[in-house]
C-alpha positions in Angstrom: 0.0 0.0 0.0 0.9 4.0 0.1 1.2 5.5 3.3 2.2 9.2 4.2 5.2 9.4 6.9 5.0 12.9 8.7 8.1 14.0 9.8 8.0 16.9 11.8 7.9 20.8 11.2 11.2 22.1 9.0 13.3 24.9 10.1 12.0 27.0 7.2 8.9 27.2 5.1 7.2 26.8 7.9 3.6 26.7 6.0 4.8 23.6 4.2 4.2 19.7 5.5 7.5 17.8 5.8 6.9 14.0 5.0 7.3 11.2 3.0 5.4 8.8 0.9 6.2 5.1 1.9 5.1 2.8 -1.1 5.3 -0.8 -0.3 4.1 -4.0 -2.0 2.2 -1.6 -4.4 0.8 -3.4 -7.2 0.3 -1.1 -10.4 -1.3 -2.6 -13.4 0.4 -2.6 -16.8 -1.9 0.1 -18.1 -1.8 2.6 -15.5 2.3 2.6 -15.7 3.7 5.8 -16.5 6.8 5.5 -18.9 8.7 2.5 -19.1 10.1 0.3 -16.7 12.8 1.8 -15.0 12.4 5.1 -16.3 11.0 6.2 -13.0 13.3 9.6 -12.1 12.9 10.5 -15.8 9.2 10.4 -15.5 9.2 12.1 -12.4 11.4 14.8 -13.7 9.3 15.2 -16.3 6.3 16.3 -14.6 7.7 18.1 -12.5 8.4 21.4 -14.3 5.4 23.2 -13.0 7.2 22.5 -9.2 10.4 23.8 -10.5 9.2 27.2 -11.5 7.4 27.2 -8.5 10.4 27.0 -6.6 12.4 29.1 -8.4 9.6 31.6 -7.9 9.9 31.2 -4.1 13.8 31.9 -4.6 13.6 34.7 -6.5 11.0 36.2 -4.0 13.3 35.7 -0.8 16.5 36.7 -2.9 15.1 40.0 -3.9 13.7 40.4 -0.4 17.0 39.9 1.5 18.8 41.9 -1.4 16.2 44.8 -0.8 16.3 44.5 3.1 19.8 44.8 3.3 20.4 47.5 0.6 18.2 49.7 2.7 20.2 48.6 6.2 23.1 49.6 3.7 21.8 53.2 3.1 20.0 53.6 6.8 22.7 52.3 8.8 24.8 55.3 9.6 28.5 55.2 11.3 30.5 57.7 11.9 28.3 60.4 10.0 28.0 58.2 6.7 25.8 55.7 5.4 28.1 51.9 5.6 26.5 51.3 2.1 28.8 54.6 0.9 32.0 52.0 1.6 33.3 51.1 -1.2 33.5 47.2 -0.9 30.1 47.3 0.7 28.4 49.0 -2.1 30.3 46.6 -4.5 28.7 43.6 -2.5 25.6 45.1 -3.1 25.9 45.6 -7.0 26.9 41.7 -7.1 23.3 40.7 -5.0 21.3 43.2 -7.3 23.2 41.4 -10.2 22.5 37.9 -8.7 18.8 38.5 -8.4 18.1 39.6 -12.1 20.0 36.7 -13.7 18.2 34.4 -11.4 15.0 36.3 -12.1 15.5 36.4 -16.2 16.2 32.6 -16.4 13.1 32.2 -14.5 11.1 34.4 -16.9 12.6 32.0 -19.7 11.8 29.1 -18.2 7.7 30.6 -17.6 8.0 32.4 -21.5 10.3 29.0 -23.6 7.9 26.1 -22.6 10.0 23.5 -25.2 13.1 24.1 -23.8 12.6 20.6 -21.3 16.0 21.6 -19.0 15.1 25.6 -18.7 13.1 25.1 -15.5 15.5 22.9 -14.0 18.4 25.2 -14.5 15.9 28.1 -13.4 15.5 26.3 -10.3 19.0 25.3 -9.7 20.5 28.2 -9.9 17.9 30.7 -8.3 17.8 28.6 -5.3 21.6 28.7 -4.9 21.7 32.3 -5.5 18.7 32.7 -2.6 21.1 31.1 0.0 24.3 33.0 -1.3 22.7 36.3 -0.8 21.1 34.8 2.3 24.9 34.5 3.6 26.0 38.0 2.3 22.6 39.9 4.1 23.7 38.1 7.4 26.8 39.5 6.6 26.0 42.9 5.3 23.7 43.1 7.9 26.1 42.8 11.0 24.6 41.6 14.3 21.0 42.4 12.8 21.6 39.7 10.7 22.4 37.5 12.9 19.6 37.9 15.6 16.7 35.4 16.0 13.3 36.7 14.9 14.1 39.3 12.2 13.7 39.6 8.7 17.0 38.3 7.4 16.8 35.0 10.2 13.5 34.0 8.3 14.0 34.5 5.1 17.7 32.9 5.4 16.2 30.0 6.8 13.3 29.7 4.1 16.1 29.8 1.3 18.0 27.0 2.9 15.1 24.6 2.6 14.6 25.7 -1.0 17.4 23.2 -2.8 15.3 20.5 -0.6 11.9 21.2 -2.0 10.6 21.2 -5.5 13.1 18.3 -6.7 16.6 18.1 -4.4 19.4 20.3 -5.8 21.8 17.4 -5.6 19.4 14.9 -7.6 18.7 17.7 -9.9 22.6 18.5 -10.6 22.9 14.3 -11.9 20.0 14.5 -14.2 20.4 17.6 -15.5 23.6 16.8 -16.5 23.3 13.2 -18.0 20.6 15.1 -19.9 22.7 17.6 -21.3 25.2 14.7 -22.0 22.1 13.1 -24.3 21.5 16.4 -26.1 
């Protein structure tokens, strides 16, 4: 049979059931089979586009938040009479988020605009939910100890864009079939 296995409350995206689905001594008849035998991930992978823009969505949302957070903690936060932001490294940080966050948000629009292009949303996905968690780092950073502190803005949304790579199709799992798909092209 199919059972559902909950397994607790994540750390991040708190609105979102963590569990698993526990198939065991499942019999499927021959014409409800999706694909061929063995195929499995590929089918999987397959229908699972609509879930990867999805998630890349959600990535792109808390990237450009924490990216917009702490450019305004970057102009607001005055030391010494001047804003930090007007540092020249820090305002050079900055320009690389801002830069990270459209790239991530155009291959996202190509993935939602170029529906025949099978590995767009997985790259759109991939590589907006990596960018989420490296600008998570930098606004934790950029931030100083407001970054850091439990309960704020940057804490959420830094632990929402870790859980991304884990949800929507794993990163990891992702990287291998994306890649022995590009090796098929």
């Amino acid at each position: 049979g199919i059972n559902a296995e909950y397994m607790g409350s994540g750390m991040g995206i708190r609105g979102t059931a963590w569990g698993e689905l526990v198939v065991t001594n499942c019999f499927v008849p021959k014409d409800n089979v999706l694909g061929k035998e063995g195929q499995g991930t590929k089918v999987v992978f397959s229908m699972a586009q609509p879930y990867l823009i999805g998630g890349a969505s959600v990535a792109v949302g808390l990237a450009s938040g924490l990216y917009e957070h702490t450019k305004r903690h970057l102009k607001d936060r005055i030391v010494n009479g001047k804003a930090i932001g007007e540092k020249h490294g820090l305002h050079m940080r900055l320009m690389e988020l801002g830069a990270k966050v459209e790239a991530s948000r155009s291959l996202l629009y190509r993935a939602c605009v170029e529906t025949d292009q099978f590995l767009l949303p997985f790259h759109a996905k991939l590589f907006a939910s990596e960018t989420a968690i490296d600008i998570a780092r930098e606004a934790m950073q950029l931030n100083g100890a407001t970054g850091y502190v439990q309960g704020t803005l940057v804490e959420r949304l830094t632990r929402d864009a870790f859980a991304i790579p884990l949800h929507f199709e794993n990163n990891d799992m992702m990287k291998s079939f994306i890649g022995s798909m590009i090796l098929k092209q």
